[in-house]
N, C-alpha and C positions, 0 to 999 in steps of 0.2 A: 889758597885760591890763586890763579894767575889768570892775569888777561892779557890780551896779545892785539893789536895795533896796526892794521897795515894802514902802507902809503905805497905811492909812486906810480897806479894805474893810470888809465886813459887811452888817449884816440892814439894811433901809432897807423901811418900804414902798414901793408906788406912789406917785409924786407927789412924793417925797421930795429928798432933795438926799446928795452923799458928793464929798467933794475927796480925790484921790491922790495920792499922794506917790511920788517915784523920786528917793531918793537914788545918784550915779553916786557912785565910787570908783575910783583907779589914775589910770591914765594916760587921762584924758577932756580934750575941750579940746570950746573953741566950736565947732570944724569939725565934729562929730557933729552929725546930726539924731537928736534924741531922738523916742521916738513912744510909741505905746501902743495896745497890741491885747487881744484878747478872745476866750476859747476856752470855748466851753459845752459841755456834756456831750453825743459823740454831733456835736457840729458841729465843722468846722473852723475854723482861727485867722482873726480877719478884722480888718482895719485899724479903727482908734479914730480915731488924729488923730495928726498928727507936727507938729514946730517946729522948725526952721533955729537955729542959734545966730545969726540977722543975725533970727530972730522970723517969719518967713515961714513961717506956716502953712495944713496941710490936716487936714478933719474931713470923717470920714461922717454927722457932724451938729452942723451951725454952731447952731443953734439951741440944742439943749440941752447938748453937751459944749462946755468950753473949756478949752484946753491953753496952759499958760504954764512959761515956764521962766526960773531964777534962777542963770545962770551964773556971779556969784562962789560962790556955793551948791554948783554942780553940781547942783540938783534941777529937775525938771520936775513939774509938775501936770497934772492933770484933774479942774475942776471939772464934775460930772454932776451937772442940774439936771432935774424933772419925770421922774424914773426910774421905766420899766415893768418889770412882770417879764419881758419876753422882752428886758431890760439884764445879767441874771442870768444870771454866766460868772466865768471868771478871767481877771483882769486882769494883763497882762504888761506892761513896761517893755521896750523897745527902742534900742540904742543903736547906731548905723549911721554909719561914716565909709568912703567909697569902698567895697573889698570887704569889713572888716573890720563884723560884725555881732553883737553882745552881749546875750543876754536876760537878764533876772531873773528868779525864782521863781517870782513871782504872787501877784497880792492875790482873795481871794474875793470877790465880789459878791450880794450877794443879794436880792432885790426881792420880797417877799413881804407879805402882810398876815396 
């Protein structure tokens, strides 16, 4: 079993900056792609960015999201730079090896002025 941890949500305006935190726990190993999605009120969940434990990453936006991760750690980021309000969702933790698939809680988001 793993479970995964976020931190580092909240209020941000526009233009702003917020790094995520996904601490993993249990039985996790490099072989997982860790990733990070986002579910707004009313929409469905929709991919953020994932990273390979070999660092091979994918983003639905290189520009302002970047995802890293610190596998003696077990934790994975998202740094989110230049934040709109339609950034403003919960942010989920993802943790994916072969068919086995593990989410977190959720970190709130909030982009507002």
């Amino acid at each position: 079993q793993v479970q995964l941890v976020e931190s580092g949500g909240g209020l941000v305006q526009p233009g702003g900056s917020l790094r995520l935190s996904c601490e993993a726990s249990g039985n996790i190993h490099s072989g997982y792609i860790m990733g990070w999605y986002r579910q707004a009120p009313g929409k469905q969940r929709e991919f953020v960015a994932s990273i390979t434990g070999d660092g091979v990453i994918s983003s639905a936006d290189y520009v302002r999201f970047t995802i890293s991760r610190d596998n003696a750690k077990n934790t994975v980021y998202l740094q989110m730079n230049s934040l709109k309000p339609e950034d403003t969702a919960v942010y989920l933790c993802n943790a994916q090896y072969t068919f086995y698939s593990h989410w977190g809680q959720g970190t709130q988001v909030t982009v507002s002025s």
